[in-house]
C-alpha positions in Angstrom: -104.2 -1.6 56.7 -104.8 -1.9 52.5 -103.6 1.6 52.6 -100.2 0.9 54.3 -99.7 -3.0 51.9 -100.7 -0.9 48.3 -98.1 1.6 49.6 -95.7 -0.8 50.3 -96.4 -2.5 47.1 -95.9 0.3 45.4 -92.5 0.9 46.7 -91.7 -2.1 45.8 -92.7 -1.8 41.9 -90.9 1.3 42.0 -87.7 0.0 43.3 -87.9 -2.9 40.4 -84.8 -1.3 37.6 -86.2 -0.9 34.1 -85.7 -3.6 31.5 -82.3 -2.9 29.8 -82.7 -1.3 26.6 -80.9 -2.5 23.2 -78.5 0.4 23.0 -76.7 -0.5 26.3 -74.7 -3.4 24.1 -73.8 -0.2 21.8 -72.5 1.8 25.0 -70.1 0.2 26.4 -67.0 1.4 26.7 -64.3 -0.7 25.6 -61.4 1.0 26.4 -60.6 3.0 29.8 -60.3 6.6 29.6 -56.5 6.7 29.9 -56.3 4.8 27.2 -58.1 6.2 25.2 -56.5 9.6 25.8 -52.7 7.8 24.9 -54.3 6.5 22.3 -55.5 10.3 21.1 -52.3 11.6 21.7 -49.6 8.9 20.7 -51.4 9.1 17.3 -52.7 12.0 16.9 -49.6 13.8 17.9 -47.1 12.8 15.5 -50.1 13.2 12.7 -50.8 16.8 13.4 -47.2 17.4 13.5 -46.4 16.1 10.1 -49.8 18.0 8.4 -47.6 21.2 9.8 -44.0 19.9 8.5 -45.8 18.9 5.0 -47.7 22.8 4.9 -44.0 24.2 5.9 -42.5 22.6 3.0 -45.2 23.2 0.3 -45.2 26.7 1.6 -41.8 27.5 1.5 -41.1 25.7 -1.9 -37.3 24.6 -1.8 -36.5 22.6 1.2 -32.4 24.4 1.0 -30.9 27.1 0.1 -27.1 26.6 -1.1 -24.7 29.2 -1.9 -24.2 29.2 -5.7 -21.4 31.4 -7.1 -21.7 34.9 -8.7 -21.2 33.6 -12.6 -24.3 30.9 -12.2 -27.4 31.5 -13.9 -31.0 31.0 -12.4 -31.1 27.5 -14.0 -28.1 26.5 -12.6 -28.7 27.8 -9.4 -31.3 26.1 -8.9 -30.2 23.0 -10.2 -27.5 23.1 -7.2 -30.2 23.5 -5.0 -32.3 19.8 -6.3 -29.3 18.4 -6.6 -27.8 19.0 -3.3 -31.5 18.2 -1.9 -31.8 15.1 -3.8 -28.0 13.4 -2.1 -27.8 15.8 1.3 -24.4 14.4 1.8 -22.2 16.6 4.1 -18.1 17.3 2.5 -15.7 17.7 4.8 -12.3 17.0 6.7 -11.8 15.4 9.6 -8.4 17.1 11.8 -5.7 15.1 9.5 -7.3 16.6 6.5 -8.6 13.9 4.9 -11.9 14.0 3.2 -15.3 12.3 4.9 -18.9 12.4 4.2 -22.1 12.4 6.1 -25.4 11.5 4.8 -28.1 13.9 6.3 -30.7 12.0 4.7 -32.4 11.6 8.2 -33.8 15.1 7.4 -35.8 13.9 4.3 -37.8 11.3 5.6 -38.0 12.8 9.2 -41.9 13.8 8.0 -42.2 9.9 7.1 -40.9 8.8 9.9 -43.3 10.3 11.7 -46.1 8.6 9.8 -44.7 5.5 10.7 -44.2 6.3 14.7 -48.0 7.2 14.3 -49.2 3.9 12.5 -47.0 2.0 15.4 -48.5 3.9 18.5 -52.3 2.3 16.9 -51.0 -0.8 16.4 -51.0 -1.8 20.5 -54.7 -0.6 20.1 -55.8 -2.8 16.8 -54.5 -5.4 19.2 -56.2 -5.0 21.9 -59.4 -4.1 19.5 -59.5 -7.5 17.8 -58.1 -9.9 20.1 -59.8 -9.0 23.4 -62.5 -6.3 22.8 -65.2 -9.2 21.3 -64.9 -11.1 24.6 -65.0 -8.4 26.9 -68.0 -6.7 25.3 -69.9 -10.4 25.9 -68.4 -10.5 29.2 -69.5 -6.6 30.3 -72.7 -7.4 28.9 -73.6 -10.4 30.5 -72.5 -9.3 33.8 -73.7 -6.1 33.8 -77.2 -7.9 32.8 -76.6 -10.2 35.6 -76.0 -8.0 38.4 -79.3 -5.9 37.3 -81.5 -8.9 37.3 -79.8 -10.0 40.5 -81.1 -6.5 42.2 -84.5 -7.5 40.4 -84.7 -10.5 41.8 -84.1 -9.4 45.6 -86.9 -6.8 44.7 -89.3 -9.7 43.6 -88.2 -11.9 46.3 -89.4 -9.4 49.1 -92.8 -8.9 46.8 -93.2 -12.9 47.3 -92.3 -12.6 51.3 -94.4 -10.0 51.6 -98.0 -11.8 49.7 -97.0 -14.8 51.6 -96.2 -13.0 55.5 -100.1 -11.4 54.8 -101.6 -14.5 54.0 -99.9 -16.4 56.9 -101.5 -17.0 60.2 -98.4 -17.3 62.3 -96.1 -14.3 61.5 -93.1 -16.4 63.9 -92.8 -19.8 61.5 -92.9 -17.5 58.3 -89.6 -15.3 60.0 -88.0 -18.9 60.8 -88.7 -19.9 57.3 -87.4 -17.2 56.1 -84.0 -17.4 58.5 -83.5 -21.5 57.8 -83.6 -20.1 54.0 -81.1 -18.1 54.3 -79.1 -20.3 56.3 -78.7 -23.1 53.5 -77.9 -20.3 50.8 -81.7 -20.5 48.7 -81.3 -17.3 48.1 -78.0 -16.7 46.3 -77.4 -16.3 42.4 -74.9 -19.5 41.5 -74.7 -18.5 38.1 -73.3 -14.9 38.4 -70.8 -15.5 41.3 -69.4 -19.2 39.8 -69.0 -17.2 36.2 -67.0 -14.5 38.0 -65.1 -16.8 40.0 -64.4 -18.8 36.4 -63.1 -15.9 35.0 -60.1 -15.5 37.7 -58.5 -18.8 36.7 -58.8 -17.0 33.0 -56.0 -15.0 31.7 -56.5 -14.4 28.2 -57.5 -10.5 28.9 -54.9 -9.5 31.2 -52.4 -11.0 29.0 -53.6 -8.9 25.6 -53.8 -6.1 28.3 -50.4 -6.2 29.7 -48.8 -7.3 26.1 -50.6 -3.8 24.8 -48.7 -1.9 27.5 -45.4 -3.2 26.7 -45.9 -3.0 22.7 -46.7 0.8 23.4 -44.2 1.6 26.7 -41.7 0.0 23.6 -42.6 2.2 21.3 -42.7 5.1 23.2 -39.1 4.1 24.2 -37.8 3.4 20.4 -39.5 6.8 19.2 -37.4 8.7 22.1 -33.8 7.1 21.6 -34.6 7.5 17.9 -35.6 11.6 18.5 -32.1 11.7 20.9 -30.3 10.0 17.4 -31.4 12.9 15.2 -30.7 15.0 17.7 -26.7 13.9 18.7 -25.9 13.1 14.5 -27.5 15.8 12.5 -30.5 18.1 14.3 -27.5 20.4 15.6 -25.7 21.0 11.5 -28.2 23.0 9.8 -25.6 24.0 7.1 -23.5 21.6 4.7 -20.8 21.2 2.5 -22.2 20.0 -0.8 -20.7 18.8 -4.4 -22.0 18.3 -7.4 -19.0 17.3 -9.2 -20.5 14.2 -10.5 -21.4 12.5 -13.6 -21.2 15.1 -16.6 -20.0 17.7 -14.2 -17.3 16.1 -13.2 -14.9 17.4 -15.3 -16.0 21.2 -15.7 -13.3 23.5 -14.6 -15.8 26.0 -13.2 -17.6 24.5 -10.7 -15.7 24.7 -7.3 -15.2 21.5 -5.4 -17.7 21.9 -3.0 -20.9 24.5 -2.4 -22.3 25.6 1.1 -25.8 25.0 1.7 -28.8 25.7 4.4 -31.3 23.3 5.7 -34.5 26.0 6.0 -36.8 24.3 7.8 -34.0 23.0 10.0 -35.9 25.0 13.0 -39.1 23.5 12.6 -37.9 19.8 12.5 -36.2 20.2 15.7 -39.7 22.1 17.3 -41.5 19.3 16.1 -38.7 16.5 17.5 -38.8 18.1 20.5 -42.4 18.4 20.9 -42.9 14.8 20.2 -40.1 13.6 22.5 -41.1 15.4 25.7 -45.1 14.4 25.2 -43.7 11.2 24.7 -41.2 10.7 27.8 -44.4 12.2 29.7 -46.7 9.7 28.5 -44.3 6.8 29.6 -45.4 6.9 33.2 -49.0 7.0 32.3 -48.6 3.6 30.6 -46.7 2.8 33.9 -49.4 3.1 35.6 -51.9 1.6 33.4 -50.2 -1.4 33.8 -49.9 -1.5 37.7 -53.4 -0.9 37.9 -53.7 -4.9 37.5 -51.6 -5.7 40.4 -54.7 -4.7 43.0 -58.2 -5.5 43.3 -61.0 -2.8 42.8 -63.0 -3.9 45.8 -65.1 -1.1 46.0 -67.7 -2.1 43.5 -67.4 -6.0 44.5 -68.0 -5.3 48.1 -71.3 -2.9 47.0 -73.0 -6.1 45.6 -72.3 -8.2 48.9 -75.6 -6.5 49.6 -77.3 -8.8 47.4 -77.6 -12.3 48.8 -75.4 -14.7 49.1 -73.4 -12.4 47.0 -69.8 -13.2 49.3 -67.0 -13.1 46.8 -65.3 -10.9 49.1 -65.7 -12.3 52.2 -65.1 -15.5 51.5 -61.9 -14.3 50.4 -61.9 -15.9 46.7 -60.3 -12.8 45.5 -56.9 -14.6 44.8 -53.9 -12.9 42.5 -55.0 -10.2 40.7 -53.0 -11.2 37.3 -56.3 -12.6 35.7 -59.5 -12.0 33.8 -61.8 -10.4 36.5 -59.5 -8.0 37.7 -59.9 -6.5 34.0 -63.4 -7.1 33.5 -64.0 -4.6 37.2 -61.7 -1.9 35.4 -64.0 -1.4 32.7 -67.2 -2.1 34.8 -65.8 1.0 36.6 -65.6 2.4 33.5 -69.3 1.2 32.3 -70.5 2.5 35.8 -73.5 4.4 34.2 -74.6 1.6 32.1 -74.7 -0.3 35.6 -78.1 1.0 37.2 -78.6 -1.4 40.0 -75.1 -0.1 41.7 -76.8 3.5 42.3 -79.2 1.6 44.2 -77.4 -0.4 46.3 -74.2 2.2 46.7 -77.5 4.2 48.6 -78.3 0.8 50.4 -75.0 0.5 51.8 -74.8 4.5 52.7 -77.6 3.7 54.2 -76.8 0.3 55.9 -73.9 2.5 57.3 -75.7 5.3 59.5 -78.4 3.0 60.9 -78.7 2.1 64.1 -79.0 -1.2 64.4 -76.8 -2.3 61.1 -77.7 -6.2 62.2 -80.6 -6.1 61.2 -79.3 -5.3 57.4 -76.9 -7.5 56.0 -78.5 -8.0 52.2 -80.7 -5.3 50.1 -83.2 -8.3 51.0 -83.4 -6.7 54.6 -83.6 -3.3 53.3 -86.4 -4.1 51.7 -88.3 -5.8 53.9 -88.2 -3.0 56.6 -89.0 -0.3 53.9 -92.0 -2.8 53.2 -93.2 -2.9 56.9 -92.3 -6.2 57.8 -90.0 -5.0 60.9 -92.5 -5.1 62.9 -92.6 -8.7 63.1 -89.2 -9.1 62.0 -86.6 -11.3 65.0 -83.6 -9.4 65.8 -80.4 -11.4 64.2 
């Protein structure tokens, strides 16, 4: 019979979780894993992009090519070609014959622009770094904490029934001790369900959550109508009319009126528009969804820790609308799953729970453990 209790005891020790260690506060996860991917491609897209468009154009050395006439010399060829760089305004006539101009300047600070798209797609995510990562990384922590020493607890709790069902002399009264305790709610963890329960009437995350969405579904959305601008107004005229019959040229007789130029890197700007564009209007229903994701409950790991006592935020249906703090903080506890050890446990509990027999007599990990430590024997049915 002391063979069969410092067996069970040792079960027991076993089944206790290890104290946390101090590097589960530096690995936690902060962001979900689809945002972090739109965040590694909204900025590091348009980055990579411009590293190629700047190596293009130190590469290739002049940005245009113009047409200079035959009597020009190499000096003043090539001042046609900075000067024409410098204004990129576009000569021409409209049907009527009149003269009209057309700044191409998009084309210069296209590279820039790009630099700026990128410095707006990290914006939504400073955001969401300074104004809601702090108190989510307190709020993951304690409650991952929580949960773990709640599983410890049940653990220790079934130790304690089990010292004091050996040393009592009527098996029967310690069962209906056992059942009235259980009936008035001894049992349960106040502190861990009241805190979660505080957090749905908070709304402080969810807002910095959904206002990151929108910031970067806008973005996404300003970058692609301004791509489909370049594109309509000047990505399609690679070639120009330009003058440089200005200032002290002005008046020289030899220079003709106007001088037809080539944008050379015109092909790569529109690659890397298009590039950017199409990522980008695929990336719109990602953020879509990221959003939506708030607008249901993640039950599955809430209804996991209904095994531990008392543990009812399911069934007693406090789960309200899911617009609020909690429904946040179980995204990322999905996302912190592996710095959550005790939901292993009782995810087997519950497997468990599900192909015995007689699933009455299991309704908290309490029960589990008490029939894993002998004590069905003596055990009423419920």
């Amino acid at each position: 019979m002391s063979l069969s209790h410092t067996a069970a005891e040792y079960m027991l020790s076993d089944a206790l979780l290890p104290d946390p260690s101090s590097s589960r506060a530096k690995g936690l996860r902060l962001e979900l894993p689809s945002d972090r991917l739109l965040k590694f491609v909204t900025v590091g897209l348009p980055l990579f992009l411009v590293s190629l468009a700047f190596a293009r154009e130190f590469s290739a050395g002049s940005q245009i090519s113009c047409f200079s006439p035959t009597n020009f010399t190499g000096k003043q060829s090539a001042y046609t070609d900075t000067a024409c760089w410098d204004s990129l305004i576009h000569h021409g006539f409209d049907a009527e014959g009149r003269a009209i101009t057309k700044s191409l300047w998009a084309l210069k600070v296209f590279p820039y622009s790009l630099l700026v798209v990128a410095v707006l797609m990290y914006l939504p995510y400073l955001l969401w770094r300074y104004a809601a990562a702090p108190a989510l990384h307190c709020d993951l922590l304690f409650i991952i904490d929580e949960l773990d020493k709640s599983y410890n607890r049940s653990v220790r709790l079934v130790q304690h029934m089990k010292k004091v069902q050996q040393a009592s002399a009527e098996p029967e009264q310690f069962w209906e001790e056992y059942e009235r305790a259980r009936q008035e709610r001894y049992f349960e963890f106040p502190l861990l369900e009241r805190y979660l329960t505080c957090k749905q009437h908070s709304h402080a995350l969810v807002f910095i959550y959904i206002l990151r969405n929108l910031l970067l579904l806008l973005f996404l959305a300003a970058t692609c109508l301004y791509l489909v601008f370049l594109h309509l107004n000047i990505f399609f005229q690679d070639e120009f009319s330009c003058s440089i019959k200005t200032g002290l040229l002005q008046a020289e007789p030899h220079i003709p009126l106007l001088i037809p130029c080539k944008v050379v890197f015109f092909s790569v700007f529109q690659l890397i528009s298009l590039s950017v564009g199409s990522v980008y209007v695929l990336l719109i229903p990602v953020v879509i969804y990221n959003a939506l994701q708030l607008c249901q409950w993640d039950k599955g790991l809430l209804s996991v820790y209904e095994m531990l006592p008392a543990f009812d935020l399911l069934s007693r249906r406090m789960l309200t609308c899911p617009l609020n703090d909690l429904n946040v903080i179980l995204l990322f506890l999905r996302a912190n799953i592996s710095e959550l050890t005790s939901f292993s446990r009782l995810n087997a509990v519950s497997a468990l729970r599900e192909a015995t027999a007689n699933k009455e007599d299991i309704d908290t990990v309490i029960d589990f453990m008490t029939l894993l430590a002998g004590l069905e024997t003596t055990k009423p049915k419920h």
